[in-house]
N, C-alpha and C positions, 0 to 999 in steps of 0.2 A: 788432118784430124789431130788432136792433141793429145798426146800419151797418157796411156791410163794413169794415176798415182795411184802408189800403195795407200794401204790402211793406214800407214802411219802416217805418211806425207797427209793426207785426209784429215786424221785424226791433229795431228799440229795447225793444220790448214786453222777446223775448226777451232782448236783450243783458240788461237791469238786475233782470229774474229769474233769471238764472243768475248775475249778479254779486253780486245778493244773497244768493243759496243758498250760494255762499262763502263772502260774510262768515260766514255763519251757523255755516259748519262749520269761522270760526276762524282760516280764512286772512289773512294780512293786505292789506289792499288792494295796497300798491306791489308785492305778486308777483302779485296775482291781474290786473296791469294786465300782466307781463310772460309771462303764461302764451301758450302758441297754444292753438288749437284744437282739436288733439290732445292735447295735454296735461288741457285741462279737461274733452275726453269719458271720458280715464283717472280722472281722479278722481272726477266725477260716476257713473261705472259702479262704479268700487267702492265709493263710499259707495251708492250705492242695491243692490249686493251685500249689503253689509253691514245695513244696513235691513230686506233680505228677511231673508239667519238670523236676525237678532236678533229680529224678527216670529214667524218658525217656532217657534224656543226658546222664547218667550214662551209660544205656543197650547201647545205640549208641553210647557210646564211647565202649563197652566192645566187642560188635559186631565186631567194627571194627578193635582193637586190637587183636581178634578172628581169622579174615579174613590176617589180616597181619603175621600173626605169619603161618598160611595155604601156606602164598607165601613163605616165605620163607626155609620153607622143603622143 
Protein backbone atom coordinates (compact mmCIF):
# COMPACT_ATOMS: atom_id res chain seq x y z
CA UNK A 1 0.00 0.00 0.00
CA UNK A 2 1.51 3.40 -0.68
CA UNK A 3 2.22 5.88 1.95
CA UNK A 4 0.07 8.47 2.86
CA UNK A 5 1.58 12.13 1.55
CA UNK A 6 1.29 15.01 3.60
CA UNK A 7 -0.91 18.12 2.72
CA UNK A 8 1.90 19.60 1.38
CA UNK A 9 3.47 16.74 -0.63
CA UNK A 10 -0.40 17.02 -2.05
CA UNK A 11 -0.55 20.33 -2.34
CA UNK A 12 3.06 20.65 -4.63
CA UNK A 13 1.84 17.26 -6.21
CA UNK A 14 -1.12 19.35 -7.40
CA UNK A 15 0.46 22.86 -7.94
CA UNK A 16 2.98 21.40 -10.96
CA UNK A 17 0.07 19.08 -12.51
CA UNK A 18 -1.87 21.76 -13.15
CA UNK A 19 1.11 24.07 -14.11
CA UNK A 20 1.91 21.62 -16.47
CA UNK A 21 -1.64 21.09 -17.93
CA UNK A 22 -0.92 24.64 -18.97
CA UNK A 23 2.04 24.45 -20.46
CA UNK A 24 0.44 21.84 -22.33
CA UNK A 25 -2.48 23.80 -23.66
CA UNK A 26 0.25 26.49 -24.70
CA UNK A 27 0.07 29.04 -22.12
CA UNK A 28 3.24 30.70 -21.51
CA UNK A 29 4.89 30.13 -18.23
CA UNK A 30 5.31 34.18 -16.99
CA UNK A 31 1.32 34.36 -17.31
CA UNK A 32 0.51 31.11 -16.03
CA UNK A 33 2.86 32.43 -12.89
CA UNK A 34 0.46 35.58 -12.77
CA UNK A 35 -2.83 33.85 -13.15
CA UNK A 36 -5.01 33.47 -9.51
CA UNK A 37 -7.03 30.77 -8.69
CA UNK A 38 -9.96 31.81 -10.22
CA UNK A 39 -8.63 32.45 -13.20
CA UNK A 40 -6.99 28.95 -13.71
CA UNK A 41 -10.41 27.14 -12.43
CA UNK A 42 -12.03 29.45 -15.66
CA UNK A 43 -9.64 27.89 -18.01
CA UNK A 44 -9.27 24.48 -16.76
CA UNK A 45 -13.25 24.23 -16.84
CA UNK A 46 -13.53 25.33 -20.40
CA UNK A 47 -10.74 23.39 -21.75
CA UNK A 48 -12.07 20.26 -20.08
CA UNK A 49 -15.81 21.66 -21.76
CA UNK A 50 -14.20 21.69 -24.68
CA UNK A 51 -12.53 18.02 -24.38
CA UNK A 52 -16.18 16.76 -23.56
CA UNK A 53 -17.79 18.14 -27.19
CA UNK A 54 -15.01 17.39 -28.95
CA UNK A 55 -15.24 13.69 -27.27
CA UNK A 56 -19.10 13.62 -28.17
CA UNK A 57 -18.66 14.86 -31.91
CA UNK A 58 -16.07 12.43 -32.34
CA UNK A 59 -18.55 9.18 -30.91
CA UNK A 60 -21.25 10.89 -33.35
CA UNK A 61 -19.26 11.07 -35.93
CA UNK A 62 -17.88 7.33 -35.28
CA UNK A 63 -21.63 6.16 -34.81
CA UNK A 64 -22.51 7.22 -37.65
CA UNK A 65 -19.61 6.15 -39.95
CA UNK A 66 -20.70 2.83 -37.94
CA UNK A 67 -24.12 2.90 -39.20
CA UNK A 68 -23.12 3.64 -42.72
CA UNK A 69 -20.64 1.20 -43.38
CA UNK A 70 -23.94 -1.51 -41.81
CA UNK A 71 -25.86 0.02 -45.10
CA UNK A 72 -23.72 -0.83 -47.19
CA UNK A 73 -23.17 -4.73 -46.67
Amino acid sequence: MPEKLSVEEAMTFNHWAVTLRLLDLGLPWEQIQKFSLGEISVILGLQAALDQRKMEHEAVAQRQSQTAQRRIR
